[in-house]
C-alpha positions in Angstrom: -5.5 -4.1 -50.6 -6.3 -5.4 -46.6 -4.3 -3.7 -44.5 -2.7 -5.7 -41.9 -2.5 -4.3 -38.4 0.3 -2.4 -37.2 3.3 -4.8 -35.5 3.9 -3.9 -32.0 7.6 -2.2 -31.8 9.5 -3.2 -28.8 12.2 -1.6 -27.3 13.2 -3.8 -23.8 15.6 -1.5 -22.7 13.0 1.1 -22.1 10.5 -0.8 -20.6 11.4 0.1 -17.1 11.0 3.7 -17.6 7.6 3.0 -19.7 6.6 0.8 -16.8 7.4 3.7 -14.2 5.6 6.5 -16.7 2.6 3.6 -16.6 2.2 3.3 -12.8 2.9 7.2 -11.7 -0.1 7.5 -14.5 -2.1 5.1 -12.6 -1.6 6.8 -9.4 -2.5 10.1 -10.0 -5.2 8.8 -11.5 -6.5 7.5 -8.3 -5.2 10.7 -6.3 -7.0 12.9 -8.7 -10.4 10.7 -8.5 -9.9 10.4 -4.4 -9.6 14.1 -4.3 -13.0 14.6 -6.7 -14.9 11.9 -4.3 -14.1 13.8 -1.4 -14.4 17.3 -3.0 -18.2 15.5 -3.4 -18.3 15.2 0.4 -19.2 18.0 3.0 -16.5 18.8 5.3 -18.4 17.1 7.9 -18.9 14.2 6.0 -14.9 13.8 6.0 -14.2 14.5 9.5 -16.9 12.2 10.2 -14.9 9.3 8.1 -11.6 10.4 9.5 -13.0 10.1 13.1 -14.3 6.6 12.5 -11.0 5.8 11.3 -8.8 7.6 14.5 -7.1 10.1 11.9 -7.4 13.4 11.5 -9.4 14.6 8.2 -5.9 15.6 6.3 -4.0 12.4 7.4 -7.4 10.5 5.6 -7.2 12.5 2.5 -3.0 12.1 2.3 -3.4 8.1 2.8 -6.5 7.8 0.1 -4.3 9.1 -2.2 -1.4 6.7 -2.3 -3.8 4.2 -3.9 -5.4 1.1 -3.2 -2.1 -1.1 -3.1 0.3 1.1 -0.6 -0.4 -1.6 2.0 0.2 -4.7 -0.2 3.7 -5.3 1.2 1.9 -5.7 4.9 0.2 -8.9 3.6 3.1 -10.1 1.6 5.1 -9.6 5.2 2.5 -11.2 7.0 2.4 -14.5 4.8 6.3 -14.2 5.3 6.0 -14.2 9.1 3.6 -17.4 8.7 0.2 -15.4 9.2 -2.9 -15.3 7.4 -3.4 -11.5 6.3 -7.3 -12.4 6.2 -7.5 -14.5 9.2 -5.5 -11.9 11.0 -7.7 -8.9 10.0 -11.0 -10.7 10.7 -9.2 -11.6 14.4 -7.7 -7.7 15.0 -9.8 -5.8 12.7 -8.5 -2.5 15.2 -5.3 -3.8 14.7 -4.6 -5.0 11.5 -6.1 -1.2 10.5 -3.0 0.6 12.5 -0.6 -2.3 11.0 -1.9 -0.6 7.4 -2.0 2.7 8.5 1.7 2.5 9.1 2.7 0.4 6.2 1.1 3.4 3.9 3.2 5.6 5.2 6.6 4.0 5.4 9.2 5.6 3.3 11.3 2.2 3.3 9.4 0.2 1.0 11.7 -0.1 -1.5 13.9 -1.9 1.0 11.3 -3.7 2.1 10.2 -5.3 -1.5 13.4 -6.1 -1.5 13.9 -8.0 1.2 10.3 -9.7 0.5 11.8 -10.6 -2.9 14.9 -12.3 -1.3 13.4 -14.1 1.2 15.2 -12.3 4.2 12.5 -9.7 5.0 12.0 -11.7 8.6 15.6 -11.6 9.4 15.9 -7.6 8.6 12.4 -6.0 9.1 13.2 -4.8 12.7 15.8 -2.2 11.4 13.0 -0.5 9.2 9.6 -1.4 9.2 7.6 1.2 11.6 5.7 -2.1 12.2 8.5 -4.0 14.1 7.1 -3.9 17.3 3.5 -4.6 17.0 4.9 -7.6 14.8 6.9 -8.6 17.7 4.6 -8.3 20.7 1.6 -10.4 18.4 3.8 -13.0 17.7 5.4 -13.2 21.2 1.8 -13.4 22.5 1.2 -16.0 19.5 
């Protein structure tokens, strides 16, 4: 007898929450490899990053391990204030770094992927995004 392969089961209304279960997965998975690579490095060899970067040692290991994509709104905000995320960062490498810095740590990102989503994210960004103002005097001087 062959034995065929199992059929895939699908249950759409829990995909949300299996989605959610996927991506907290994901990110401790990356917090718990960030904390290993720099459990690797000498506390020197930490403060030595963090300096480089203008943060403090704890603020470095606390940004690392939100994941790679806790700035991606900052270049989907960018593209929707007409600007070249690339071309930007190249220009204001100093910059563009603070711009990130700040976008990490913004606890209003759901209403900003919101907004993003809906297409009014320039109208409203000034009443949340910790970015506002850097926005605002860049594209003044622009």
């Amino acid at each position: 007898m062959i034995a065929r392969p199992a059929e895939k089961q699908s249950y759409p209304g829990l995909e949300p929450a299996f989605d959610a279960i996927a991506r907290w997965i994901k990110k401790y998975r990356y917090a718990v490899g960030m904390r290993d690579e720099f459990m690797q490095c000498s506390t020197e060899d930490v403060a030595s990053i963090a300096r480089d970067l203008k943060m403090s040692p704890y603020e470095l290991e606390r940004l690392a391990g939100k994941g790679p994509e806790a700035a991606h709104l900052l270049q989907k905000m960018l593209l929707a204030l007409g600007v070249d995320p690339e071309a930007f960062a190249a220009k204001s490498p100093a910059v563009a770094h603070d711009l990130q810095r700040l976008c990490i740590s913004c606890g209003d990102k759901k209403q900003c992927q919101h907004d993003l989503a809906t297409g009014t994210a320039t109208q409203n960004y000034h009443t949340y995004c910790p970015n506002a103002f850097t926005l605002d005097a860049l594209f003044k001087a622009k």
